[in-house]
TIVO-2410 file (N, C-alpha, C; in nm, 3 decimals):
# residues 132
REC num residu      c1      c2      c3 atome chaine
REC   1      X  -4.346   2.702   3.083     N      A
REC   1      X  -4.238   2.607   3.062    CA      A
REC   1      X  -4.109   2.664   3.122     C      A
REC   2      X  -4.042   2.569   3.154     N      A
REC   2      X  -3.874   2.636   3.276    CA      A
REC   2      X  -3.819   2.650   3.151     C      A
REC   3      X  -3.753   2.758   3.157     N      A
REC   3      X  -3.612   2.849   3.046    CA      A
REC   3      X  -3.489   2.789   3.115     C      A
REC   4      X  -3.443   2.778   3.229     N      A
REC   4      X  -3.283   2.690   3.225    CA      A
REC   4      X  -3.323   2.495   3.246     C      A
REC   5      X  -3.178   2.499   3.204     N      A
REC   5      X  -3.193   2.297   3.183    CA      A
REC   5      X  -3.211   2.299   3.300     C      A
REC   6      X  -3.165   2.346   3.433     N      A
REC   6      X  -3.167   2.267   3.598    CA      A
REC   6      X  -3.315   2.249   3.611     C      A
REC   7      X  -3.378   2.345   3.586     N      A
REC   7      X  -3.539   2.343   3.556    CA      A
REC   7      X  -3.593   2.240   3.520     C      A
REC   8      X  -3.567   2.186   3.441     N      A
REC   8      X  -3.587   2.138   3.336    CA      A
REC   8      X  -3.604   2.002   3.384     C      A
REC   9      X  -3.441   1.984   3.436     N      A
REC   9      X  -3.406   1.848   3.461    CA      A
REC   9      X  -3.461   1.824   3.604     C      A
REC  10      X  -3.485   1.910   3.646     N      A
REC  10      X  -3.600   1.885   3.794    CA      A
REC  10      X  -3.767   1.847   3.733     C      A
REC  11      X  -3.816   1.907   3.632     N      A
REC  11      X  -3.957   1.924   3.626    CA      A
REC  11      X  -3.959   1.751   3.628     C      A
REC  12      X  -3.824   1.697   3.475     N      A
REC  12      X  -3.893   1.563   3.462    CA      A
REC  12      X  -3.802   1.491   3.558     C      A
REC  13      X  -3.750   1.487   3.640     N      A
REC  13      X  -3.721   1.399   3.777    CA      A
REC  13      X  -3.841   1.405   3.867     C      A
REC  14      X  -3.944   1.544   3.874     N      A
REC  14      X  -4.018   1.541   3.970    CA      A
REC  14      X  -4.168   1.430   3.890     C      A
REC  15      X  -4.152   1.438   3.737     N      A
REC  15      X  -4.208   1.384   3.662    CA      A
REC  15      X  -4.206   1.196   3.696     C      A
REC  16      X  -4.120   1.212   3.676     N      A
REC  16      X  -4.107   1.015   3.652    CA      A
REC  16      X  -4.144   1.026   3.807     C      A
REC  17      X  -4.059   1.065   3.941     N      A
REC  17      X  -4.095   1.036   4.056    CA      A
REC  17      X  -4.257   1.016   4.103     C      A
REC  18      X  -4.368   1.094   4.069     N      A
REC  18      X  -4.457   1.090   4.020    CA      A
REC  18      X  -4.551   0.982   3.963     C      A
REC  19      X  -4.490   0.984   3.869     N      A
REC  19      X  -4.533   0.836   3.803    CA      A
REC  19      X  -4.465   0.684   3.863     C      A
REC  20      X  -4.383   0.721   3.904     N      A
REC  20      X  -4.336   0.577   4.001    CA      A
REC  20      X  -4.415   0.593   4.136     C      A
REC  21      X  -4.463   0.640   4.177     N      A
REC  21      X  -4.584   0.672   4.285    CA      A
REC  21      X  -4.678   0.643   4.219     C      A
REC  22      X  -4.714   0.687   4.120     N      A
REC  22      X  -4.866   0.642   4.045    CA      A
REC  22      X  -4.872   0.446   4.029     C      A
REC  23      X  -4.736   0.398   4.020     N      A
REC  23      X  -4.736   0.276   3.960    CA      A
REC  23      X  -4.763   0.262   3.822     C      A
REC  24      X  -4.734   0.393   3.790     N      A
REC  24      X  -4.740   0.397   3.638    CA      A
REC  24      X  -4.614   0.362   3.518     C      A
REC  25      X  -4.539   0.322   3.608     N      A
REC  25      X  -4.372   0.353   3.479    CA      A
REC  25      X  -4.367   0.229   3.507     C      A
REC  26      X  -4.357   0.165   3.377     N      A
REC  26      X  -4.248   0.003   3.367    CA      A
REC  26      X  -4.156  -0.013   3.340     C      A
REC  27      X  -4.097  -0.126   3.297     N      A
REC  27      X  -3.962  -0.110   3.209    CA      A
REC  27      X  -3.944  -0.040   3.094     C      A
REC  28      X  -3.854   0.040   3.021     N      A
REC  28      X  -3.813   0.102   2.945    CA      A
REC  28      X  -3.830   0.026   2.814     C      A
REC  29      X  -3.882   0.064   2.735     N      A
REC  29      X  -3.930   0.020   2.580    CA      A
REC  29      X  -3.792  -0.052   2.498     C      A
REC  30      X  -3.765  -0.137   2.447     N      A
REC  30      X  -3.658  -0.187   2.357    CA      A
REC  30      X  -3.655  -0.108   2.256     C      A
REC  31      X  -3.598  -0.095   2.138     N      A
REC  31      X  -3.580  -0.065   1.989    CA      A
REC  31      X  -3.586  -0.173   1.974     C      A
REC  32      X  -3.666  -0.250   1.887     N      A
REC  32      X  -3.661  -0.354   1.790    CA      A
REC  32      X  -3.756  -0.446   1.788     C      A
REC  33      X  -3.743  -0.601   1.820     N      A
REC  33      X  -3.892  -0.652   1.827    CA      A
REC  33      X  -3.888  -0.652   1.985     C      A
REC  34      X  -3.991  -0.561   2.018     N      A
REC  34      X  -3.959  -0.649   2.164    CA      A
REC  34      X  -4.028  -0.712   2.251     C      A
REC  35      X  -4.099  -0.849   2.160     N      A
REC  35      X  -4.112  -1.022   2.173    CA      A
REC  35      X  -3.986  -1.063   2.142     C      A
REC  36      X  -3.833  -1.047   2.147     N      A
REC  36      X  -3.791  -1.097   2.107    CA      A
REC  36      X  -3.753  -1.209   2.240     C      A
REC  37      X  -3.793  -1.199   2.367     N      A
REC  37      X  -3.825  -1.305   2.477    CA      A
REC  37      X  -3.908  -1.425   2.471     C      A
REC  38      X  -3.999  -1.415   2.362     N      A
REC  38      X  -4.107  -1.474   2.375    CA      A
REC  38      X  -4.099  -1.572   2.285     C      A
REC  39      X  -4.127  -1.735   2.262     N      A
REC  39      X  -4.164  -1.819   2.226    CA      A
REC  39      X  -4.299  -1.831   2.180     C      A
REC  40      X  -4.287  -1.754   2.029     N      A
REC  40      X  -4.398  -1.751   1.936    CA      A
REC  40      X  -4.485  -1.899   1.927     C      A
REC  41      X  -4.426  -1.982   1.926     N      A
REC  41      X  -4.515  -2.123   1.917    CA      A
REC  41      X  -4.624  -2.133   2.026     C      A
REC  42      X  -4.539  -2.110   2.166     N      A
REC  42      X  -4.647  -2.153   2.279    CA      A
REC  42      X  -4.673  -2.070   2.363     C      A
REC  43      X  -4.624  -1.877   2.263     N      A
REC  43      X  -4.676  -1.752   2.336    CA      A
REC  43      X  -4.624  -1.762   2.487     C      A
REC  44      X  -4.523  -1.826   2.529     N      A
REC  44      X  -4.469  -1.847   2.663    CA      A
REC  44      X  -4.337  -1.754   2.664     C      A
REC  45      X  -4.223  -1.710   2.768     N      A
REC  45      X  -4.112  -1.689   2.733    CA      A
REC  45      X  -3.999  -1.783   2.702     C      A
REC  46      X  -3.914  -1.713   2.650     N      A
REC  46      X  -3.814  -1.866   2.617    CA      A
REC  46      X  -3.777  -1.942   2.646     C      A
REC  47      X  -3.766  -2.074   2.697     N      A
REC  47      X  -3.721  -2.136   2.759    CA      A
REC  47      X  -3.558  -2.118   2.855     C      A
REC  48      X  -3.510  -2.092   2.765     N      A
REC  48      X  -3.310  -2.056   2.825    CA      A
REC  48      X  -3.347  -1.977   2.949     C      A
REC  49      X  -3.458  -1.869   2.943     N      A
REC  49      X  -3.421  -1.807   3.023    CA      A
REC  49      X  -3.546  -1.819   3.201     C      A
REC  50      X  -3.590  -1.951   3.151     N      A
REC  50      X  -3.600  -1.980   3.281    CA      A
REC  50      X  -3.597  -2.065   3.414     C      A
REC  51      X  -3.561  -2.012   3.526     N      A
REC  51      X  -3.500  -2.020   3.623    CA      A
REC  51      X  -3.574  -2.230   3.633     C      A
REC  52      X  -3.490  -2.314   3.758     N      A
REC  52      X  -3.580  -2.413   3.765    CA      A
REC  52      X  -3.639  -2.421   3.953     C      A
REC  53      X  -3.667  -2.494   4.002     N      A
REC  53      X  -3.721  -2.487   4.097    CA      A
REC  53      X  -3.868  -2.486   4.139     C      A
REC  54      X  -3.909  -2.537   4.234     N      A
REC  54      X  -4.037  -2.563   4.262    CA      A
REC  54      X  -4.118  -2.398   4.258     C      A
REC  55      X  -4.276  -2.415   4.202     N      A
REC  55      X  -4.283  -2.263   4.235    CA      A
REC  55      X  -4.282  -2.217   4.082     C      A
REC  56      X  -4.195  -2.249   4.001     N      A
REC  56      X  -4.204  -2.199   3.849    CA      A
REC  56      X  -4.316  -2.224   3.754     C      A
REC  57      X  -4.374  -2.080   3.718     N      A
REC  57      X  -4.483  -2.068   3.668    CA      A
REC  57      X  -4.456  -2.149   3.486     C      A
REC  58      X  -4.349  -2.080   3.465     N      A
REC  58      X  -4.307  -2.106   3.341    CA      A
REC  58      X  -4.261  -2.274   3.340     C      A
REC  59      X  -4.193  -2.357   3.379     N      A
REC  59      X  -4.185  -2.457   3.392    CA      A
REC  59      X  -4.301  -2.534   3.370     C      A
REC  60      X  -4.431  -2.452   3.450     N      A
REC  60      X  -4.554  -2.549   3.511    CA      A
REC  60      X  -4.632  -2.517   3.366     C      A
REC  61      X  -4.613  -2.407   3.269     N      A
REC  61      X  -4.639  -2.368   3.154    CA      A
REC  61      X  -4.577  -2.472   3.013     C      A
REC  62      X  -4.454  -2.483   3.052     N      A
REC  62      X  -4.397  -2.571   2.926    CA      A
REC  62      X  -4.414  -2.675   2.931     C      A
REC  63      X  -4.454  -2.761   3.121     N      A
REC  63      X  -4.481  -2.900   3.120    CA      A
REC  63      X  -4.662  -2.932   3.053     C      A
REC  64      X  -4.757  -2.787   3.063     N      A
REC  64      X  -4.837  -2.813   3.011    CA      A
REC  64      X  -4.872  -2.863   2.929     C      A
REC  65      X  -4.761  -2.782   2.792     N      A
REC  65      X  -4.751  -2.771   2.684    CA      A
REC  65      X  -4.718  -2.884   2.630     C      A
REC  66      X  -4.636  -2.970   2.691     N      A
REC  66      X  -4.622  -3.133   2.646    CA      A
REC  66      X  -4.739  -3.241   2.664     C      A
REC  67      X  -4.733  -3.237   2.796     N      A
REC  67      X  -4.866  -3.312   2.823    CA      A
REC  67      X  -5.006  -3.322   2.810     C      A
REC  68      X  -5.030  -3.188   2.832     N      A
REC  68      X  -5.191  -3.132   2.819    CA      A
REC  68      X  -5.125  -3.032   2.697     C      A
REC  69      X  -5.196  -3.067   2.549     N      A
REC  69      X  -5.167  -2.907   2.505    CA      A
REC  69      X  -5.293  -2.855   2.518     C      A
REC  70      X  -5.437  -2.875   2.508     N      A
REC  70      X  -5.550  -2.804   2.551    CA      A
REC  70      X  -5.555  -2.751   2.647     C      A
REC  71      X  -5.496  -2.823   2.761     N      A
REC  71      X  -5.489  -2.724   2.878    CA      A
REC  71      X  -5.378  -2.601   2.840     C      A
REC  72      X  -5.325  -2.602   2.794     N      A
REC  72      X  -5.183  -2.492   2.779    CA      A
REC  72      X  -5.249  -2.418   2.675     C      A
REC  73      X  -5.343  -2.389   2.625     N      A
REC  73      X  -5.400  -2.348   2.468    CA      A
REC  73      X  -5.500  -2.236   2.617     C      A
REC  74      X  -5.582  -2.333   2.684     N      A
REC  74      X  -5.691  -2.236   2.812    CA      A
REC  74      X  -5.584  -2.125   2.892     C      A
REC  75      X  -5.471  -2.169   2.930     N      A
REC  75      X  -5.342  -2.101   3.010    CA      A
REC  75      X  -5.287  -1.961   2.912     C      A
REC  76      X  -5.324  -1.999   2.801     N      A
REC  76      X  -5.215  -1.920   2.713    CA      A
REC  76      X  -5.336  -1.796   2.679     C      A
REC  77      X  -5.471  -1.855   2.625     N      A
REC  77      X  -5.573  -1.740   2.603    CA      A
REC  77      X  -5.656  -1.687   2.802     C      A
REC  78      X  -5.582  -1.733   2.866     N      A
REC  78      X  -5.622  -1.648   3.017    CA      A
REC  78      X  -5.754  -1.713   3.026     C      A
REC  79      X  -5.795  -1.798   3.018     N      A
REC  79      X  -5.978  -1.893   3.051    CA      A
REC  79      X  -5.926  -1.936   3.195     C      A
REC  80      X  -5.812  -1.955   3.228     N      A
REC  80      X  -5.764  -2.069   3.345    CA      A
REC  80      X  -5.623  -2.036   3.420     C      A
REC  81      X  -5.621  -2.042   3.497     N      A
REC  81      X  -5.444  -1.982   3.582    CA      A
REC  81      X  -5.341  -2.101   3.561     C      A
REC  82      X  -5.230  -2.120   3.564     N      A
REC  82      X  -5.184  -2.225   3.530    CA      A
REC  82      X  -5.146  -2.308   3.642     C      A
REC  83      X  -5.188  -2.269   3.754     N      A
REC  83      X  -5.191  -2.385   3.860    CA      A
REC  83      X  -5.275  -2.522   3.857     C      A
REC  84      X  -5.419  -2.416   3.835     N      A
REC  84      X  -5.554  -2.481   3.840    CA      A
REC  84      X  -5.520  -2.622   3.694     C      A
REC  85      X  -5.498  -2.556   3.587     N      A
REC  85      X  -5.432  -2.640   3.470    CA      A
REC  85      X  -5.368  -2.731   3.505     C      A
REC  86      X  -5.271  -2.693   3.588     N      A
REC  86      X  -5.140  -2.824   3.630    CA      A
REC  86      X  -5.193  -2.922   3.762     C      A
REC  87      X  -5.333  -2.866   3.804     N      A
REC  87      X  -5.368  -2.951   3.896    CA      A
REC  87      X  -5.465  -3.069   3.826     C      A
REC  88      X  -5.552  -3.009   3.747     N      A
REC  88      X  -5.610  -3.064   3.634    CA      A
REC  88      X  -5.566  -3.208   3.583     C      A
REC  89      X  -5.425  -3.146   3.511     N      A
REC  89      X  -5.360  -3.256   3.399    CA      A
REC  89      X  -5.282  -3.322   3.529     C      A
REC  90      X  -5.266  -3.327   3.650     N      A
REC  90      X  -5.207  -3.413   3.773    CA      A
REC  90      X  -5.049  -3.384   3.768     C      A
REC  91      X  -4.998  -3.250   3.710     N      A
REC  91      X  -4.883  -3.187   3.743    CA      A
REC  91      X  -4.851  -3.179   3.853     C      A
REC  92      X  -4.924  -3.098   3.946     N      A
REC  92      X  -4.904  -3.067   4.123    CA      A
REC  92      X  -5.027  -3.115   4.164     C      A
REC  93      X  -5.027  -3.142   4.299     N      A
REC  93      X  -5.133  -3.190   4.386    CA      A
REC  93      X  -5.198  -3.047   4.381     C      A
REC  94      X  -5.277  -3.048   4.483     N      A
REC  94      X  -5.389  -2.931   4.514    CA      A
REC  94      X  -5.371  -2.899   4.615     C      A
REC  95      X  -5.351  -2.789   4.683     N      A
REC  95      X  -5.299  -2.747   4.819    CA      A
REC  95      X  -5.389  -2.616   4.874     C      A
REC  96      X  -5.380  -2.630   4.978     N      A
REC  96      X  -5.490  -2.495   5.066    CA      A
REC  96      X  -5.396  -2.441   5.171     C      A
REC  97      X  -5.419  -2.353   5.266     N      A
REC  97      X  -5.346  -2.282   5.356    CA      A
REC  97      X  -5.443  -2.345   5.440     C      A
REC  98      X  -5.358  -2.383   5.578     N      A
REC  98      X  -5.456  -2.384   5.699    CA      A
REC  98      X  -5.411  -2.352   5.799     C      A
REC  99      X  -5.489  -2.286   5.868     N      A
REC  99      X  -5.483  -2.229   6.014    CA      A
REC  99      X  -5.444  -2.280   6.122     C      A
REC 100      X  -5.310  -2.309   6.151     N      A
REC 100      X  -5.256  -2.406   6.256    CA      A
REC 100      X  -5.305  -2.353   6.384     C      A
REC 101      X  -5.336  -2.220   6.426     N      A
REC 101      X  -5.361  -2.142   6.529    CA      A
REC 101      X  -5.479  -2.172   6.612     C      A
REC 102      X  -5.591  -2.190   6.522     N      A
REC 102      X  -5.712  -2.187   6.531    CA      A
REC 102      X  -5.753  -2.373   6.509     C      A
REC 103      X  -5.822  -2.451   6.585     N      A
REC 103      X  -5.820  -2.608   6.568    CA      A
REC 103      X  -5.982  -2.589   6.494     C      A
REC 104      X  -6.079  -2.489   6.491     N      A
REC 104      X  -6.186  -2.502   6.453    CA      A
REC 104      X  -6.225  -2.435   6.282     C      A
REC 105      X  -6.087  -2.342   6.248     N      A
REC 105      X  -6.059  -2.269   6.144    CA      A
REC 105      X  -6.002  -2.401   6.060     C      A
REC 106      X  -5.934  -2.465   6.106     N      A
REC 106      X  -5.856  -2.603   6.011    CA      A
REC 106      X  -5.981  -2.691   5.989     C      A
REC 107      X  -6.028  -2.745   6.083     N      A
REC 107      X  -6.181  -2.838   6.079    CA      A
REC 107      X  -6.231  -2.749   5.982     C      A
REC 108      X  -6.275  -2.613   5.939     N      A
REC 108      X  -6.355  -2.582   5.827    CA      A
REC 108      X  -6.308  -2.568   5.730     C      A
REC 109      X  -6.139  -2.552   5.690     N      A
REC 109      X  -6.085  -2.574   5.588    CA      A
REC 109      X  -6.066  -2.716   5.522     C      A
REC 110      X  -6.047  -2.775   5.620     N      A
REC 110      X  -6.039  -2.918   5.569    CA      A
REC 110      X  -6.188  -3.029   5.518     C      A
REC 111      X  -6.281  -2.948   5.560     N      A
REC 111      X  -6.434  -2.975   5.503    CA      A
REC 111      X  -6.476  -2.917   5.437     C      A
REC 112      X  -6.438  -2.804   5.425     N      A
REC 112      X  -6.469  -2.764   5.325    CA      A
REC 112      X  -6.369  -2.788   5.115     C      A
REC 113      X  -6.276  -2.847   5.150     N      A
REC 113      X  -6.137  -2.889   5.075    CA      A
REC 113      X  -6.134  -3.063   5.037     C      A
REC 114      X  -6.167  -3.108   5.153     N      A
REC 114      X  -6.134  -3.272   5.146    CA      A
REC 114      X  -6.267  -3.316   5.140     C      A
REC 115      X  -6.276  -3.401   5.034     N      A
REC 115      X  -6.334  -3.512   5.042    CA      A
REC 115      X  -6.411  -3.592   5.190     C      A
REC 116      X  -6.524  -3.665   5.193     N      A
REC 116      X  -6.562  -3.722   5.354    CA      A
REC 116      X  -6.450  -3.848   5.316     C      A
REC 117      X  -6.426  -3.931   5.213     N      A
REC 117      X  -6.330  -4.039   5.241    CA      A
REC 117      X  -6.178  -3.982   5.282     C      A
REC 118      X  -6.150  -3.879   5.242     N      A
REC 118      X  -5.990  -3.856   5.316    CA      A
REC 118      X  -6.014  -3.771   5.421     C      A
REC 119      X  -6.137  -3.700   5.453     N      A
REC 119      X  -6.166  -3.666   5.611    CA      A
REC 119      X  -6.171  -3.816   5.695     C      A
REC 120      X  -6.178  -3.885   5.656     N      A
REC 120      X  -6.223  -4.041   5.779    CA      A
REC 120      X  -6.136  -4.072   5.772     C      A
REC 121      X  -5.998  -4.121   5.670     N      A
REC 121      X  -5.853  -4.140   5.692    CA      A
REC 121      X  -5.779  -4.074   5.747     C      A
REC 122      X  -5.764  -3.948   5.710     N      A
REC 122      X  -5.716  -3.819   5.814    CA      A
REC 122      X  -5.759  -3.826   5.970     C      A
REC 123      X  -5.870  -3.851   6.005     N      A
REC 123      X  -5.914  -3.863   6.164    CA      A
REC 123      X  -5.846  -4.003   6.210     C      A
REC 124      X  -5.848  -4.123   6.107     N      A
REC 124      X  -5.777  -4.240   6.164    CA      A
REC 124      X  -5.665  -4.232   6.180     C      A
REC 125      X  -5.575  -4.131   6.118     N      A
REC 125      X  -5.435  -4.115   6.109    CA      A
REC 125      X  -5.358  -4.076   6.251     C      A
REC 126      X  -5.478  -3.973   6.283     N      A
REC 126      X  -5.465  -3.822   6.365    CA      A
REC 126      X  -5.465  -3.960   6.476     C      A
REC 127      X  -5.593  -4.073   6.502     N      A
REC 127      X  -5.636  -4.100   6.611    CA      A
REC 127      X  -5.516  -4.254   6.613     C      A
REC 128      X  -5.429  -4.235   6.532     N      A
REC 128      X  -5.355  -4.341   6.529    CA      A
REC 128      X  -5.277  -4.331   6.667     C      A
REC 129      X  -5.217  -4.441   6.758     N      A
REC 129      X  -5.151  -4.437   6.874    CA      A
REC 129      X  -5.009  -4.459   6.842     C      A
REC 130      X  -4.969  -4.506   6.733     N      A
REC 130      X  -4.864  -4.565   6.644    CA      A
REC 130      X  -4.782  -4.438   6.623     C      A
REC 131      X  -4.776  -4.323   6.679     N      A
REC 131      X  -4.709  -4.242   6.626    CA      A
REC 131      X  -4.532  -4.232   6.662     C      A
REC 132      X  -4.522  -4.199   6.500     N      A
REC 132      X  -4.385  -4.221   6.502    CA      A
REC 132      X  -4.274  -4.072   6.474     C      A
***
């Protein structure tokens, strides 16, 4: 064990540094309850404190919670992600990434994703001359 503080105060700087490399250190522990963020009813965080905008998990969580509460009950015990939930109860559409780069990578995303009735609208769209 180091006998002076400079010692000391190096071992645990070299300490935490360490563990922030490991991905081991989080935020610093509260004194007191600390759920005190959390909205005991719907196990969500509090409402006040979150942000709005497209993209919000928590939003897409509290709109569950009104509309679907079974779905928000699957969200809350981790059975289900809360996208998949909000696509479910017809919160957000359903969306995929596609490969603008590649014209034969999109053809397999989009068959593999769409439906054959909105693949045959999609090709009438594409083959429309009407474009505006």
């Amino acid at each position: 064990m180091p006998k002076h503080a400079s010692q000391k105060r190096s071992l645990r700087a070299f300490s935490k540094v360490a563990t922030l490399a490991a991905g081991k250190m989080g935020k610093r522990k509260r004194k007191g309850n600390e759920d005190s963020n959390v909205n005991h009813i719907t196990k969500t965080p509090k409402r006040q404190s979150a942000p709005t905008g497209s993209g919000n998990k928590l939003a897409t969580v509290n709109r569950l919670y009104k509309k679907r509460p079974d779905l928000h009950k699957r969200v809350v015990d981790g059975e289900m992600t809360a996208y998949a939930a909000a696509v479910e109860a017809g919160i957000h559409n359903r969306r995929v990434h596609v490969n603008m780069d590649k014209p034969q990578s999109a053809a397999a995303t989009i068959r593999k994703h769409m439906d054959a009735d909105k693949v045959s609208e999609l090709i009438d769209l594409l083959q429309d001359d009407d474009q505006s």
